[in-house]
VOPAGU-2260 file (C-alpha; in pm, 1 decimal, decimal comma):
REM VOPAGU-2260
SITE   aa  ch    i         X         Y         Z
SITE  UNK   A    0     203,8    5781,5   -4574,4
SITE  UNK   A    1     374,9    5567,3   -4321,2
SITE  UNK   A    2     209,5    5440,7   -4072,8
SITE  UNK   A    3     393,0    5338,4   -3701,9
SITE  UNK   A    4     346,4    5153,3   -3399,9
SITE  UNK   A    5      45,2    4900,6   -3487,5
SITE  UNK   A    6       0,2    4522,1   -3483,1
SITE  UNK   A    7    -108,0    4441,9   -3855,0
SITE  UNK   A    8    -326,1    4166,6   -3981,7
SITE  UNK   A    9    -182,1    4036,0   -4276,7
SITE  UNK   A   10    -500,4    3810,2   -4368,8
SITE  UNK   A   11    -353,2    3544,0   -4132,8
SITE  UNK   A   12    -202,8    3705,8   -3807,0
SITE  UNK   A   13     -71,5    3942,4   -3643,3
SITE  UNK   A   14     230,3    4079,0   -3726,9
SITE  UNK   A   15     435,3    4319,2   -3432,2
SITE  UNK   A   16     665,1    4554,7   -3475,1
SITE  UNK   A   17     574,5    4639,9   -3894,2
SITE  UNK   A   18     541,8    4910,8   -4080,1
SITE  UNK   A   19     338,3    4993,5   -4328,9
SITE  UNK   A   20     369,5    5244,9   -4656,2
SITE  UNK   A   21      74,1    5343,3   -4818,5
SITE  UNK   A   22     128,3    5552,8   -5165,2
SITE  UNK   A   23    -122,7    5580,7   -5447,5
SITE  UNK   A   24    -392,7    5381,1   -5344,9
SITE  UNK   A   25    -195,8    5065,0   -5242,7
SITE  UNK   A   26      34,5    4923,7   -4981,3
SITE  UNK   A   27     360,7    4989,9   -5152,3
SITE  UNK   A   28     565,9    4826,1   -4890,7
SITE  UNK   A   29     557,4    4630,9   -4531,5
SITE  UNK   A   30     851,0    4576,4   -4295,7
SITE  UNK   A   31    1024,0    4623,1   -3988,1
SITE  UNK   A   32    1292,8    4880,3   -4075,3
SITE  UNK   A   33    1119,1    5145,9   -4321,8
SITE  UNK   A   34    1209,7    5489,0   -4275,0
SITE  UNK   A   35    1000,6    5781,6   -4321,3
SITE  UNK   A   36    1074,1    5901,9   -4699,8
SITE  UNK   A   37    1145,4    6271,4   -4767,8
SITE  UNK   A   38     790,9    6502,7   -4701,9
SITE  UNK   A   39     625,5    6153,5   -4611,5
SITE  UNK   A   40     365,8    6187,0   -4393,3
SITE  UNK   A   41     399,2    5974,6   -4059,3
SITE  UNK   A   42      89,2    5850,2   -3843,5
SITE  UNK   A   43     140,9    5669,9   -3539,7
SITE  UNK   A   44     -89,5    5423,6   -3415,8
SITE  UNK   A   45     -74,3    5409,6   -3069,1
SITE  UNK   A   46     -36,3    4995,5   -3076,8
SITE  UNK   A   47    -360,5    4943,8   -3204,6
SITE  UNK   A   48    -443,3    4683,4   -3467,4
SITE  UNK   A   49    -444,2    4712,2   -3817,3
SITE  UNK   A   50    -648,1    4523,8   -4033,4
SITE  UNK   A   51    -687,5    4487,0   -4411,7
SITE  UNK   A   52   -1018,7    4581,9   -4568,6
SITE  UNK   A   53   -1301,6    4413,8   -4517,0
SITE  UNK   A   54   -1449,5    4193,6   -4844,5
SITE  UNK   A   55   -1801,6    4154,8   -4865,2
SITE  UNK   A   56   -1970,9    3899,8   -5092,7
SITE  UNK   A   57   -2375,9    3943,3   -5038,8
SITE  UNK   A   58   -2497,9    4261,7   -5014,8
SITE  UNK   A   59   -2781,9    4385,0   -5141,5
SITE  UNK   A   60   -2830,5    4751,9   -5033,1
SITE  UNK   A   61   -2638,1    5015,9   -4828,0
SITE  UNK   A   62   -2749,6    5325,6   -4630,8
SITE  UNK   A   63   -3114,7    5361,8   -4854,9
SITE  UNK   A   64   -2897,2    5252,0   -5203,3
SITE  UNK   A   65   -2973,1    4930,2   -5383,3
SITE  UNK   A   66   -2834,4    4710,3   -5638,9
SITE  UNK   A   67   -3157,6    4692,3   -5819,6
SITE  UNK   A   68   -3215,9    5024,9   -5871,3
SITE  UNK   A   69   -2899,0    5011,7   -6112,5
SITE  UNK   A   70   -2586,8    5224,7   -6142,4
SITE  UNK   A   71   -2597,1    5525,6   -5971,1
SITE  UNK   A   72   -2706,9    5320,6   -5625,5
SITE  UNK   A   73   -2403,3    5062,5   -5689,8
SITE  UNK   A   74   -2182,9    5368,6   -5731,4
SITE  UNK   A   75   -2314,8    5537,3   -5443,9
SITE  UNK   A   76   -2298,5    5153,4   -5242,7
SITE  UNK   A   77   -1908,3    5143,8   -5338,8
SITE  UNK   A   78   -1878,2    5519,0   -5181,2
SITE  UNK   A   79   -2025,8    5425,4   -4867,6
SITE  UNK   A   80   -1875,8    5093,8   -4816,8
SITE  UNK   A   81   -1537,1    5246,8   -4886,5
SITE  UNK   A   82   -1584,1    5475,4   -4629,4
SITE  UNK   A   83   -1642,7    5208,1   -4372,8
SITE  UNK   A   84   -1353,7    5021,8   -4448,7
SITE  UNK   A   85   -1440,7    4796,9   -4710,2
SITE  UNK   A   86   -1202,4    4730,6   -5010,9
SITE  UNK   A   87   -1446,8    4506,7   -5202,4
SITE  UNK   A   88   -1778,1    4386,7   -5233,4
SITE  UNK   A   89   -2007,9    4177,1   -5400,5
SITE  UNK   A   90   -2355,4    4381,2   -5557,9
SITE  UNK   A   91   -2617,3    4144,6   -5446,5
SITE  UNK   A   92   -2916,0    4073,0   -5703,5
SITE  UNK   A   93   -3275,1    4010,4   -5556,3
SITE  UNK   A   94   -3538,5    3772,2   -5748,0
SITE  UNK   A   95   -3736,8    4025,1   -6009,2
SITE  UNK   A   96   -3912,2    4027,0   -6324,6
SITE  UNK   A   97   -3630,9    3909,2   -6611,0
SITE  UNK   A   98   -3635,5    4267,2   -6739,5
SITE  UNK   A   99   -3537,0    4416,3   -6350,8
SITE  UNK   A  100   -3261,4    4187,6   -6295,6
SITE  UNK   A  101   -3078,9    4267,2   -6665,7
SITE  UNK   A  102   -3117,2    4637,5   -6597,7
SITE  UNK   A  103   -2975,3    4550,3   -6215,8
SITE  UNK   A  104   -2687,3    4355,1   -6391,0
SITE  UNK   A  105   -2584,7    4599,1   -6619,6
SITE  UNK   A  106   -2578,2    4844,6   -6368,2
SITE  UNK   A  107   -2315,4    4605,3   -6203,2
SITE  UNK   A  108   -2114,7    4615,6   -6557,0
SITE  UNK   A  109   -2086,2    4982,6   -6543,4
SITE  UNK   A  110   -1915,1    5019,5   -6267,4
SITE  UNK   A  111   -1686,6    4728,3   -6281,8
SITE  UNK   A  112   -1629,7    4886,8   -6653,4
SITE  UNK   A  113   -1564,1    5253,6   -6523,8
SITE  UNK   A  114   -1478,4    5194,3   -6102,7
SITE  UNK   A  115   -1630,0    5465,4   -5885,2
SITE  UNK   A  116   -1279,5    5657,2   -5770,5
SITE  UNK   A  117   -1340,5    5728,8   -5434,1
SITE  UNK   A  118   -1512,8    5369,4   -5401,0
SITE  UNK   A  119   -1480,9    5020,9   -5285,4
SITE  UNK   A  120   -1414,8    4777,6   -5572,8
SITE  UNK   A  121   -1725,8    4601,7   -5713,6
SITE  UNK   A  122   -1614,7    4215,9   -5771,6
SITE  UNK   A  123   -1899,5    4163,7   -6005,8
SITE  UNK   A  124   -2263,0    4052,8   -5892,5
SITE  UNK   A  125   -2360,8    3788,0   -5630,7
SITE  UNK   A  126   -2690,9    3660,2   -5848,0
SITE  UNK   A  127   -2880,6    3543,5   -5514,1
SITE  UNK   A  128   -3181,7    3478,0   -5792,0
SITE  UNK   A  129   -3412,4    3360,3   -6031,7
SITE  UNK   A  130   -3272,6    3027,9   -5969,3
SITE  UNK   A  131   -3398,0    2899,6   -5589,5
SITE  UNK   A  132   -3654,2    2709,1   -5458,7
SITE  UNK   A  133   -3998,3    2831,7   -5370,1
SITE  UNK   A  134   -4030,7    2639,6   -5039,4
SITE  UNK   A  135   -3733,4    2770,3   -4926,4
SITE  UNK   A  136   -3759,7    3158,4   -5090,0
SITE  UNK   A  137   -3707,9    3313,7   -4733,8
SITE  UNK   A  138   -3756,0    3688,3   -4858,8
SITE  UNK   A  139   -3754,3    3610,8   -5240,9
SITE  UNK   A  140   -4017,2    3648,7   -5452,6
SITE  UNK   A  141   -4108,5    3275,3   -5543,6
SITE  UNK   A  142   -4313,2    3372,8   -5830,6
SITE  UNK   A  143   -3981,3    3505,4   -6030,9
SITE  UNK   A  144   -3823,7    3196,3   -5971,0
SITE  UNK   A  145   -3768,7    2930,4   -6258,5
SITE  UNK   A  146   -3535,2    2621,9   -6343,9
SITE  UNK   A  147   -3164,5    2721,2   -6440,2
SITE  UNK   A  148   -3050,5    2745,1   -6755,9
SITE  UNK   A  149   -2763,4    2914,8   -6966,5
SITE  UNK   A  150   -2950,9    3055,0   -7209,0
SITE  UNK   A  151   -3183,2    3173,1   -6980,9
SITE  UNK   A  152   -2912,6    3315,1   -6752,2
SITE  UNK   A  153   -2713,4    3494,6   -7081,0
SITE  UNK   A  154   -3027,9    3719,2   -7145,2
SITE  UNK   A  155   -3048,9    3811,9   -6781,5
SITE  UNK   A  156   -2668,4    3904,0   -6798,3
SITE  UNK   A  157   -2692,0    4063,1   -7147,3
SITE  UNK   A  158   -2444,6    3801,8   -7276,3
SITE  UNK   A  159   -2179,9    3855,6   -7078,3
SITE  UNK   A  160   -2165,7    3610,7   -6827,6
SITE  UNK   A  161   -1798,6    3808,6   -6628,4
SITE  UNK   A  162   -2059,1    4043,4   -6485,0
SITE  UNK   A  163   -2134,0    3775,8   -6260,5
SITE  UNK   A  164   -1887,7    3661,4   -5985,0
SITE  UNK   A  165   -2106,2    3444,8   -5821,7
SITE  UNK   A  166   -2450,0    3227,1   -5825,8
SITE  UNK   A  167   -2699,4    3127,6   -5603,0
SITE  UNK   A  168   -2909,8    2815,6   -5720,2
SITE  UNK   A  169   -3126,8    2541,4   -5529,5
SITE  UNK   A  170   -2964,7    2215,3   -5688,6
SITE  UNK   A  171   -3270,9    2051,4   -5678,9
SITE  UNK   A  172   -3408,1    2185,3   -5959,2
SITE  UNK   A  173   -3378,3    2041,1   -6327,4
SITE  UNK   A  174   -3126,3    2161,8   -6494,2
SITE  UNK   A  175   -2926,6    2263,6   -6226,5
SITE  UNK   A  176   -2616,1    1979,1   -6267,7
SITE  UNK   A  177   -2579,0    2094,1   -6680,7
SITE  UNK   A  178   -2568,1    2474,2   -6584,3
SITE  UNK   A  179   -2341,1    2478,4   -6283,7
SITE  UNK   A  180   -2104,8    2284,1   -6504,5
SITE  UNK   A  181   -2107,8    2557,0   -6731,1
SITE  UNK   A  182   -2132,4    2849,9   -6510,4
SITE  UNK   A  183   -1769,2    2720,0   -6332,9
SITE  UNK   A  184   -1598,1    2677,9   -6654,2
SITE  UNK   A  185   -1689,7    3037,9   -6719,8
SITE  UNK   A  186   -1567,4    3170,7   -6397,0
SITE  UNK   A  187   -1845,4    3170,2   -6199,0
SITE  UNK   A  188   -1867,4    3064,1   -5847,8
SITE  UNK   A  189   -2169,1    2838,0   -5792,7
SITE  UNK   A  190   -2355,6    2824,5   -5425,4
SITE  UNK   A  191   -2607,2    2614,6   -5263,4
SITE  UNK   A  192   -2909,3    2811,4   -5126,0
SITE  UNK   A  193   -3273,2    2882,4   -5068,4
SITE  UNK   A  194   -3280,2    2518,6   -5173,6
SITE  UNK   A  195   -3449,3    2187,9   -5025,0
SITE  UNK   A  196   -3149,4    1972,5   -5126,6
SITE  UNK   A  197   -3084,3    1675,0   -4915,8
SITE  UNK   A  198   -2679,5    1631,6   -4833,0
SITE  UNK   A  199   -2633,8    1389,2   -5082,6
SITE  UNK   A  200   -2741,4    1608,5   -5355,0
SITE  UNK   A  201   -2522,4    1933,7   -5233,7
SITE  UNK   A  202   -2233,0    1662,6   -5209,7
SITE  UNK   A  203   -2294,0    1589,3   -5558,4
SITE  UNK   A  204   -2323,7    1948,9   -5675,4
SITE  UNK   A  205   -1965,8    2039,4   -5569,6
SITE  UNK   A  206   -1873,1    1761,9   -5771,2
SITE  UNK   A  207   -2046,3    1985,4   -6029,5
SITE  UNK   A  208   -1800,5    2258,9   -5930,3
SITE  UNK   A  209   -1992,4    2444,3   -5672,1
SITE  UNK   A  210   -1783,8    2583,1   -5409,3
SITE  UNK   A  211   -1994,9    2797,7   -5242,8
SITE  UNK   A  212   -2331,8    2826,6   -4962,3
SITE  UNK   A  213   -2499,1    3124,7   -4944,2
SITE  UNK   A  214   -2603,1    3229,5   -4550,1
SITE  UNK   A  215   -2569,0    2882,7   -4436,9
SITE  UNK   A  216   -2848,8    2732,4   -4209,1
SITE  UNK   A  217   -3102,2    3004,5   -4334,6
SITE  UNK   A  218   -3340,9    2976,3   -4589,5
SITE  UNK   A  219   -3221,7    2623,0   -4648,8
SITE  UNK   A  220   -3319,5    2244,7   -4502,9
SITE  UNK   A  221   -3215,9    2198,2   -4167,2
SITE  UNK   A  222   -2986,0    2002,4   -3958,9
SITE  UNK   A  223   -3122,7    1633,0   -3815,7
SITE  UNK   A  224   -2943,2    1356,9   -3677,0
SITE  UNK   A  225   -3049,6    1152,5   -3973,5
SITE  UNK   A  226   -3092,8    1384,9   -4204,2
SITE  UNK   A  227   -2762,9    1661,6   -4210,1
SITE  UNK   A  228   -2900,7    1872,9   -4510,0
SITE  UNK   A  229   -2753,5    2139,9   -4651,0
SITE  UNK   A  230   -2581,5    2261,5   -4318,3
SITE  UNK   A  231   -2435,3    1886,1   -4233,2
SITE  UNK   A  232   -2292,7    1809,0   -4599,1
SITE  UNK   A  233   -2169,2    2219,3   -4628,2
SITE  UNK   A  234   -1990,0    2126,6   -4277,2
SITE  UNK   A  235   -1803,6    1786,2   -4371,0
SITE  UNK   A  236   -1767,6    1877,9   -4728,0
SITE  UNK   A  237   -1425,9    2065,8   -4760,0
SITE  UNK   A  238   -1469,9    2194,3   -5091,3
SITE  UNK   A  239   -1712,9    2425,7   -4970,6
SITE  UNK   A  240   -1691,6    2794,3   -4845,3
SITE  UNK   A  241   -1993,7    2886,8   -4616,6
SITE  UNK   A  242   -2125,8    3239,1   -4581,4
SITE  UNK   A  243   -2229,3    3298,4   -4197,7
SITE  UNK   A  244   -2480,3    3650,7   -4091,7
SITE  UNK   A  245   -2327,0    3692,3   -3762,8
SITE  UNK   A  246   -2563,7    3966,4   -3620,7
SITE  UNK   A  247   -2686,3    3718,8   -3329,8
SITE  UNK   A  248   -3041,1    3745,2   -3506,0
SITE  UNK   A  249   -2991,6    3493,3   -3810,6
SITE  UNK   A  250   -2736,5    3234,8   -3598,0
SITE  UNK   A  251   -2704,2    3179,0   -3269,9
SITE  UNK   A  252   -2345,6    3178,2   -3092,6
SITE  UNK   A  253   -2349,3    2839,7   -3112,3
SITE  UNK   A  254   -2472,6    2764,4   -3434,7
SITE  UNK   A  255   -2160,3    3022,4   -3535,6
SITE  UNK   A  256   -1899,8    2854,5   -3286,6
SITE  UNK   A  257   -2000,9    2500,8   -3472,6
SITE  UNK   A  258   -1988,2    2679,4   -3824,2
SITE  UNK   A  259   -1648,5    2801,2   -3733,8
SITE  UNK   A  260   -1457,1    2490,3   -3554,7
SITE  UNK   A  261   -1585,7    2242,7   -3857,0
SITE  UNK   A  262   -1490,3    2497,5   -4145,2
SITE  UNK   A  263   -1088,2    2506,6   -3982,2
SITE  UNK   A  264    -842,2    2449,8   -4236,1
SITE  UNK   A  265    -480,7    2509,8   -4200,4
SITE  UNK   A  266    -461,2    2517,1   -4594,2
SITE  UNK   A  267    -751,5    2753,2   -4644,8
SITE  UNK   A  268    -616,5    3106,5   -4692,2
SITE  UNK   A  269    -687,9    3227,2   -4346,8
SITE  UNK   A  270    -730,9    2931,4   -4182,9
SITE  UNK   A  271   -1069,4    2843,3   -4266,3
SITE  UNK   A  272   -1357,4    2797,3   -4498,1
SITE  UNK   A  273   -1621,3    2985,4   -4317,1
SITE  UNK   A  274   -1680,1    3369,3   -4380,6
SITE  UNK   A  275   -1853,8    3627,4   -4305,2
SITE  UNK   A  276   -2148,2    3805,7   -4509,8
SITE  UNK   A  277   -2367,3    4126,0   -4409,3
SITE  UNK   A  278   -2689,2    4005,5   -4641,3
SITE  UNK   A  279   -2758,7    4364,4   -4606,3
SITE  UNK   A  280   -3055,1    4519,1   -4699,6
SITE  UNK   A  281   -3093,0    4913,6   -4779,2
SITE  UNK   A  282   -3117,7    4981,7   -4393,5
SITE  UNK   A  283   -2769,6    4916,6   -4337,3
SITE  UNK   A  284   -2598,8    5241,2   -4168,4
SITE  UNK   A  285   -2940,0    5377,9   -4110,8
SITE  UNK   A  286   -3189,3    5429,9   -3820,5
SITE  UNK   A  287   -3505,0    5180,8   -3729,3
SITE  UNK   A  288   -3820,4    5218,6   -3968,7
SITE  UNK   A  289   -4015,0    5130,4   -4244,9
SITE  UNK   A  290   -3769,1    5040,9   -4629,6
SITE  UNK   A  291   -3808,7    4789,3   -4905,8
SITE  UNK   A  292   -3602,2    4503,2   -4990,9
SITE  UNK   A  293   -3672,6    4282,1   -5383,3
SITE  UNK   A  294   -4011,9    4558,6   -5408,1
SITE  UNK   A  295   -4147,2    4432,8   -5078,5
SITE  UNK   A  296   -4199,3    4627,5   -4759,4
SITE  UNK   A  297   -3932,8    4550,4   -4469,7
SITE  UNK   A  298   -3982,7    4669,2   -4110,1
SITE  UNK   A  299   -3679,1    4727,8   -3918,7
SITE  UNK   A  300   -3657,4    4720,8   -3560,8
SITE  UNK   A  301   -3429,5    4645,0   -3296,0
SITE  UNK   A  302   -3186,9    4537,6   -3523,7
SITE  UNK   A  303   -3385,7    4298,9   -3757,3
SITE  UNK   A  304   -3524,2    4334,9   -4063,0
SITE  UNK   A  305   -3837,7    4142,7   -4149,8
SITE  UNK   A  306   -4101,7    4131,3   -4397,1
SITE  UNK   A  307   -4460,3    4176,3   -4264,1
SITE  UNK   A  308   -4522,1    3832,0   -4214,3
SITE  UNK   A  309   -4205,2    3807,2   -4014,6
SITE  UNK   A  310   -3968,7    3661,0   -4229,8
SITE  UNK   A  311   -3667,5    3784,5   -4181,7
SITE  UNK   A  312   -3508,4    3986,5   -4475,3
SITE  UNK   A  313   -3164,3    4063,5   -4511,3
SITE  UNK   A  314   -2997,8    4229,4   -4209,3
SITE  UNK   A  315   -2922,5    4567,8   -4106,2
SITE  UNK   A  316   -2534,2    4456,7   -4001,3
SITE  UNK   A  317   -2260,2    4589,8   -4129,0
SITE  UNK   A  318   -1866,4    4434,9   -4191,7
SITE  UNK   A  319   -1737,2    4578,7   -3859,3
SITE  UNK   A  320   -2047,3    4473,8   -3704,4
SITE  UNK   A  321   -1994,1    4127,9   -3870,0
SITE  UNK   A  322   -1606,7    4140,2   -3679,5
SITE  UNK   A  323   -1806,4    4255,5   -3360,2
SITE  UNK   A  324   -2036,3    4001,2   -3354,2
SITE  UNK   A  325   -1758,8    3733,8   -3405,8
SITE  UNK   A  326   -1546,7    3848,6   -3160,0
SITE  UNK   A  327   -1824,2    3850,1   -2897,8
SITE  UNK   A  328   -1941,1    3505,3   -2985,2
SITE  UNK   A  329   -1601,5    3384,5   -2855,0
SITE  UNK   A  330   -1453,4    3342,4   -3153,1
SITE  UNK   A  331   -1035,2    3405,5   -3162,4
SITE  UNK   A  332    -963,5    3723,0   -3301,5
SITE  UNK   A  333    -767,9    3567,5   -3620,7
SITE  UNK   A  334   -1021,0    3368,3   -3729,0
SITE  UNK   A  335   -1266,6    3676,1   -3706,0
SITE  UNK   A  336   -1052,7    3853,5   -3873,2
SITE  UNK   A  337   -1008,1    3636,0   -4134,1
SITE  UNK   A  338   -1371,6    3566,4   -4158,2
SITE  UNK   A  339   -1445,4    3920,7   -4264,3
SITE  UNK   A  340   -1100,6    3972,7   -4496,8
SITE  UNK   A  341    -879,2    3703,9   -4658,0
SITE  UNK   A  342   -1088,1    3419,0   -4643,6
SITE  UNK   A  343   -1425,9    3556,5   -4837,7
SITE  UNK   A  344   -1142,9    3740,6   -5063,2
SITE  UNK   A  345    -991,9    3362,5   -5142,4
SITE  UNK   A  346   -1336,8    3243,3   -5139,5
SITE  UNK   A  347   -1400,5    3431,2   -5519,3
SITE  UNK   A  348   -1062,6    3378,3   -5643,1
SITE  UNK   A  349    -901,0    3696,2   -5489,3
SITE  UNK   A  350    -540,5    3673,4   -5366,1
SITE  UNK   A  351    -434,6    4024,4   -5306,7
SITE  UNK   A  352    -742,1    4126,9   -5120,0
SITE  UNK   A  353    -794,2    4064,1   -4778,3
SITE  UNK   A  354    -413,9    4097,4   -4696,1
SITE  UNK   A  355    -188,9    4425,7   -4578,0
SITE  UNK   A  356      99,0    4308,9   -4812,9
SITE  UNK   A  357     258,3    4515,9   -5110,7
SITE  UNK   A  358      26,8    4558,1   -5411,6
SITE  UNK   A  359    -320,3    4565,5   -5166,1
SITE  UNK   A  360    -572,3    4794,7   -5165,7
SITE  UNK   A  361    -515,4    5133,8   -4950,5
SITE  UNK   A  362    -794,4    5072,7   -4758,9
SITE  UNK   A  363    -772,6    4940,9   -4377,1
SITE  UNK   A  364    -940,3    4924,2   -4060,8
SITE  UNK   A  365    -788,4    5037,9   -3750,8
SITE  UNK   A  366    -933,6    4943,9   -3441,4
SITE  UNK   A  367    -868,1    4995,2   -3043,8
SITE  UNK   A  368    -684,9    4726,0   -2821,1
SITE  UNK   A  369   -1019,7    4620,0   -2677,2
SITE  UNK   A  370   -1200,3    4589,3   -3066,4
SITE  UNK   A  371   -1431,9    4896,2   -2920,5
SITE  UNK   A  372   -1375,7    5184,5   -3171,9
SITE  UNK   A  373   -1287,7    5136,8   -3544,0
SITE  UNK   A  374   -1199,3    5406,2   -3821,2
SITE  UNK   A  375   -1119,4    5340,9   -4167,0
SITE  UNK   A  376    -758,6    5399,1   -4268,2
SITE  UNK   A  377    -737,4    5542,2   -4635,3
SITE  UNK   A  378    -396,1    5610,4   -4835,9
């Protein structure tokens, strides 16, 4: 299929006048001068943008399927994500008795191992738990939580440690400097959340090798004038990525807009080290009402999702919503969509994701001159 007339996001701007082939579930080729091939299909866009799937890397649950129920909801989380335009995602782990978070896990394996076909990729887990602090649990179940360790963490996994593409840990706890240490050199991406830390102590854990904070300003110390935090130290530090909700319930526009403007950086794939997350709970794509999130009940209404004692948990906000949201915080369209493409891609080691550029996933957004209406584009 060739596909006409469209501005293209190529994961850092927007490219006139290209085309773009899609054959065999991947962008085969990009460029000004293609030519419709013998029987090729030919769609024209009308001039609207084109944008690369979107990359999601904390998730929990999708349209009443979780990633603790195991394989079959993972599989059926891939389906539905595809179908709204995402190419890849990360299966989000909630804090659970040992044995519920090994059986979540190697749900995870299975369909990395054996890729749903009509599915968005699975990246390997986001572990948001057991590993957190209980003053900051948010909507965690403190009493699962317990002081890292890799010996601990290998039974969780079943031994095999790739399952897991990133890790959420509160580096105040003991044992938190030796297991990040060895968690990086085995490929795992190490954040900074539900934690207490002070900034001096997240400052010292990406000298550990952690690159990462999970939903930054929630569920985490605050911002003061004398004391920055997690969110002051995640802001100034450049080795870190930082995961924003942008659903106008978890941030406000501000808080986003500040995010945003101290995360810039020209050498950052995208332009920028902050990105977009959904923290979505099994709500996502589905009406208001009454749903479960980590075995606890969740209320959803007007948007927000929130335990009974009001703590929020999760969102209901999807990847286009994410873009959405962005966009009507002020933020350029680039940088949104970078924020929801190339830069959480690059933020777990993923080059070809995120992009419209030969070799990419077959699976775009394409969205109206005024960023009203969006509809996935599938090769």
């Amino acid at each position: 299929m060739l596909l006409t007339n469209l501005i293209a996001f190529d994961g850092s701007r927007f490219c006139s006048g290209l085309r773009v082939r899609l054959a065999e579930g991947r962008v085969a080729e990009t460029g000004e001068a293609l030519s419709p091939l013998p029987g090729e299909r030919t769609e024209d866009l009308g001039g609207d943008w084109l944008l690369p799937g979107f990359v999601d890397v904390h998730i929990h649950a999708f349209q009443g399927h979780d990633t603790m129920r195991g394989e079959a909801d993972v599989r059926a989380m891939s389906r539905g994500l595809r179908a709204q335009g995402v190419a890849a995602f990360c299966p989000t782990t909630m804090s659970a008795p040992p044995e519920e978070t090994a059986a979540a896990l190697e749900g995870v394996r299975r369909v990395m191992n054996c890729p749903e076909p009509e599915g968005a990729r699975v990246l390997g887990a986001h572990m948001e738990a057991p590993f957190l602090s209980e003053a900051h649990a948010g909507a965690q179940r403190a009493a699962c939580f317990r002081d890292p360790s890799w010996d601990a963490f290998l039974a969780l996994c079943g031994g095999r440690p790739e399952t897991v593409r990133l890790i959420t840990l509160a580096p105040e706890r003991p044992g938190s400097e030796a297991f990040a240490r060895r968690a990086v050199r085995a490929g795992i991406h190490v954040s900074i959340g539900h934690s207490g830390a002070d900034a001096e102590t997240v400052h010292a854990a990406a000298d550990w090798g952690a690159d990462h904070v999970t939903h930054l300003f929630n569920a985490q110390t605050p911002l003061r004038h004398r004391a920055p935090g997690i969110p002051g130290a995640a802001l100034t530090d450049d080795r870190l990525w930082c995961e924003l909700i942008c659903d106008g319930i978890h941030l406000h526009p501000d808080t986003v807009r500040l995010a945003v403007r101290a995360k810039a950086d020209p050498a950052a794939p995208g332009g920028g080290r902050a990105l977009a997350v959904t923290d979505a709970m099994e709500a996502a794509g589905l009406s208001d009402g009454v749903y479960a999130l980590g075995g606890q009940r969740v209320t959803v209404a007007g948007g927000a999702a929130r335990l009974d004692d009001g703590t929020l948990a999760g969102s209901v906000l999807t990847m286009s919503g994410a873009l959405r949201g962005l966009l009507r915080f002020g933020i350029e369209p680039e940088t949104a969509c970078a924020m929801c493409t190339s830069v959480p891609a690059a933020s777990v080691g993923e080059t070809r994701l995120g992009r419209i550029e030969p070799g990419s996933p077959a699976i775009l957004t394409r969205w109206d001159r005024g960023w009203e209406r969006m509809r996935p584009v599938i090769g």
